[in-house]
ChimeraX commands (.cxc) that place a marker at each C-alpha (Angstrom):
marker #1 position -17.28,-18.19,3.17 radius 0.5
marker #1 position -16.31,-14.39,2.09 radius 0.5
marker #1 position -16.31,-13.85,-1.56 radius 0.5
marker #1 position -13.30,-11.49,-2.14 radius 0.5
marker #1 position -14.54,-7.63,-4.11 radius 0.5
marker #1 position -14.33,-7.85,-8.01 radius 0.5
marker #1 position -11.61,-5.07,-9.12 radius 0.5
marker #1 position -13.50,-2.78,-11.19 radius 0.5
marker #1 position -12.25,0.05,-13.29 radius 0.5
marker #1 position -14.70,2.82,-13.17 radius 0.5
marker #1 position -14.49,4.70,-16.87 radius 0.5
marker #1 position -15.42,8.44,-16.59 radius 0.5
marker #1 position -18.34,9.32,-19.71 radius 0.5
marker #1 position -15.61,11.15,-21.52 radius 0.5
marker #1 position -13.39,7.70,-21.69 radius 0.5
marker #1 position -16.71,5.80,-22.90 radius 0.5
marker #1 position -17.47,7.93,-25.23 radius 0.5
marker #1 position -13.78,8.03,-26.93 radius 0.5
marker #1 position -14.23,4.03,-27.12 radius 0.5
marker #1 position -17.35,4.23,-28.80 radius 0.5
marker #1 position -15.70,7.16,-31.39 radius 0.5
marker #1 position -13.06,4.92,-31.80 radius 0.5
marker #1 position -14.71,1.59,-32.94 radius 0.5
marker #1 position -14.39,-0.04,-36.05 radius 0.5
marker #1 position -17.99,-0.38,-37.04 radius 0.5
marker #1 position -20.91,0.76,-39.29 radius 0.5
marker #1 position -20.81,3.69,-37.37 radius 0.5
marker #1 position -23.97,3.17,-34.85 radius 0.5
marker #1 position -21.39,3.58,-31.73 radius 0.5
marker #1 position -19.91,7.19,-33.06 radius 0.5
marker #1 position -23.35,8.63,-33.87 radius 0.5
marker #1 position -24.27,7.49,-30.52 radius 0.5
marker #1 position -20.97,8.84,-28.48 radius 0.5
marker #1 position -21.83,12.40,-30.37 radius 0.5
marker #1 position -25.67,12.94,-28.57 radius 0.5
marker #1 position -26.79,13.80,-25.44 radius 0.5
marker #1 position -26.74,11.21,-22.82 radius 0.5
marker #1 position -29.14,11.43,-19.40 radius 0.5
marker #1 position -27.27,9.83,-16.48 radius 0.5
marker #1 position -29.31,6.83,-15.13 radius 0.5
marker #1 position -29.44,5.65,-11.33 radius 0.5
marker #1 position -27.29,2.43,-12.06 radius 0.5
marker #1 position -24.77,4.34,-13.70 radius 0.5
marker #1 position -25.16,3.90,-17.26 radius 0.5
marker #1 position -26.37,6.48,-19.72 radius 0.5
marker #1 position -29.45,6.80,-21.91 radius 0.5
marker #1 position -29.60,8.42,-25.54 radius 0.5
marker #1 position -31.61,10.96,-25.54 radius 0.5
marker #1 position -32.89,11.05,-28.97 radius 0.5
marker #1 position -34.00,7.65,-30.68 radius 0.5
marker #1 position -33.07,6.49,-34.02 radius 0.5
marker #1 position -35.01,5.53,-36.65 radius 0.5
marker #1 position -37.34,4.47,-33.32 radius 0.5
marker #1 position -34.40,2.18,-31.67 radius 0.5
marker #1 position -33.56,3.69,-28.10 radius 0.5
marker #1 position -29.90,3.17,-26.49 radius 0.5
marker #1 position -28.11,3.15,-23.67 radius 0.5
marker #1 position -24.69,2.72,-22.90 radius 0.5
marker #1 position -22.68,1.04,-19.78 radius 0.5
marker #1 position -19.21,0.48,-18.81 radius 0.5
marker #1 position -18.88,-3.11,-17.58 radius 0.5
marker #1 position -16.07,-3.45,-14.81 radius 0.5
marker #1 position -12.73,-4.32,-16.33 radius 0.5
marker #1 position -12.86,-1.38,-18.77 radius 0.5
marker #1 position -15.61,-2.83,-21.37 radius 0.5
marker #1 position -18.35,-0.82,-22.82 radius 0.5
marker #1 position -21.71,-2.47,-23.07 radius 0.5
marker #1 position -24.57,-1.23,-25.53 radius 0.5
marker #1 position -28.20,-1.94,-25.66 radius 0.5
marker #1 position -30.12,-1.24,-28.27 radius 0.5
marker #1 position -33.92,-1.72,-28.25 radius 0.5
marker #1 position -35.60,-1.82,-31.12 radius 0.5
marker #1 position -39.08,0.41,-32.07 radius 0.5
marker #1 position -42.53,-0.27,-30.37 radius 0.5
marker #1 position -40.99,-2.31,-27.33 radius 0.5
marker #1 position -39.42,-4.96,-29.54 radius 0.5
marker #1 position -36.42,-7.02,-29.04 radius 0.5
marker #1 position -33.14,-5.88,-27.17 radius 0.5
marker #1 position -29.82,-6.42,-28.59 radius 0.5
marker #1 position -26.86,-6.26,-26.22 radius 0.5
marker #1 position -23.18,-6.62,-27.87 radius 0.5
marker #1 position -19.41,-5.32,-26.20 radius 0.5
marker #1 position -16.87,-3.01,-26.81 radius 0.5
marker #1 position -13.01,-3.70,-25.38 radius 0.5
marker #1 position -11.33,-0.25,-25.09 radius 0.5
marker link #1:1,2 radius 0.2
marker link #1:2,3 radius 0.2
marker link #1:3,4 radius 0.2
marker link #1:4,5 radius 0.2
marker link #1:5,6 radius 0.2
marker link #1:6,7 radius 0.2
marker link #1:7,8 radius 0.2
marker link #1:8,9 radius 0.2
marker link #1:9,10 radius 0.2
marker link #1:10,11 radius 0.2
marker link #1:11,12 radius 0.2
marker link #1:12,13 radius 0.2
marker link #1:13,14 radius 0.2
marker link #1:14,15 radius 0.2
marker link #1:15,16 radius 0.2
marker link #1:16,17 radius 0.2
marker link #1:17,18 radius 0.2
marker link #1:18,19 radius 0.2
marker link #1:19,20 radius 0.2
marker link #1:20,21 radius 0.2
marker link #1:21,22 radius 0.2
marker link #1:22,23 radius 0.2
marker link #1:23,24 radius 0.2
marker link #1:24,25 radius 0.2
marker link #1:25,26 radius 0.2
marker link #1:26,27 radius 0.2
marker link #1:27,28 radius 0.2
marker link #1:28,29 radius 0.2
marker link #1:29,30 radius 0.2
marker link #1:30,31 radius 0.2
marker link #1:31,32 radius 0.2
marker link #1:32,33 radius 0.2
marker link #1:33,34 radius 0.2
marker link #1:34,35 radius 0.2
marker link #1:35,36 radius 0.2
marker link #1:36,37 radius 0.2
marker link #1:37,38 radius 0.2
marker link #1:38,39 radius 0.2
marker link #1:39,40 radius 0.2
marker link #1:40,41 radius 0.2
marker link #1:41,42 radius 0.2
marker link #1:42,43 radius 0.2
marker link #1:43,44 radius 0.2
marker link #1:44,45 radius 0.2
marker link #1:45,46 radius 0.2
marker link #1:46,47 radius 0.2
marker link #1:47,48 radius 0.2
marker link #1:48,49 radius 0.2
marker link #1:49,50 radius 0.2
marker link #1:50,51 radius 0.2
marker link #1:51,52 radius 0.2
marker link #1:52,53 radius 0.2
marker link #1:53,54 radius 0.2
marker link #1:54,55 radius 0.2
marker link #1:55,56 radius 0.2
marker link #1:56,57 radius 0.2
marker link #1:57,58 radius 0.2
marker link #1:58,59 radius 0.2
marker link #1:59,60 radius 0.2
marker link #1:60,61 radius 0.2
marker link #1:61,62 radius 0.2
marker link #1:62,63 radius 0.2
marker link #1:63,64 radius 0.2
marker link #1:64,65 radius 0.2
marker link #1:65,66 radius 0.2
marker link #1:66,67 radius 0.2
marker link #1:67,68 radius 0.2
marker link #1:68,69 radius 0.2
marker link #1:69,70 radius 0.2
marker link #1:70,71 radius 0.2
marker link #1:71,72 radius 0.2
marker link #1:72,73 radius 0.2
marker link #1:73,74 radius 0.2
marker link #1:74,75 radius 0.2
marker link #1:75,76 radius 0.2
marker link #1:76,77 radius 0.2
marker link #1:77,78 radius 0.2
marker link #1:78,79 radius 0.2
marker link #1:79,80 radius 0.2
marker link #1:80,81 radius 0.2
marker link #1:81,82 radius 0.2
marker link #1:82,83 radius 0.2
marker link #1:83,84 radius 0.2
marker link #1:84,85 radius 0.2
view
């Protein structure tokens, strides 16, 4: 059996970025749309500086949701959470 291709809607950085400017929280997701990102090889997008020791990174998740992970100082937990656009 063939499993049919997800649709995915590829979101350009600019789009991602005006999703996480956009979101209704403490303000973690503007502060991080507003630094400088490095590309990764799976398509998502480091931080570049840390905060306070946390490190980010950002995805967009097929269907047009934005993922961040954020892991906390000295290799300690990860927290994961979703942004609609």
């Amino acid at each position: 059996m063939e499993l049919a291709p997800i649709p995915a809607t590829v979101i350009s950085e600019g789009e991602v970025r005006a999703v996480l400017r956009a979101h209704q929280g403490d303000g973690l997701e503007a502060w991080v749309a507003d630094q400088a990102w490095q590309a990764a090889e799976d398509g998502s997008w480091r931080v570049e500086p840390d905060r306070d020791g946390w490190t980010f990174r950002v995805e967009a998740v097929p269907g047009g949701t934005v993922r961040m992970i954020a892991r906390a100082p000295e290799a300690g937990p990860v927290t994961a959470w979703l942004i609609a656009l």
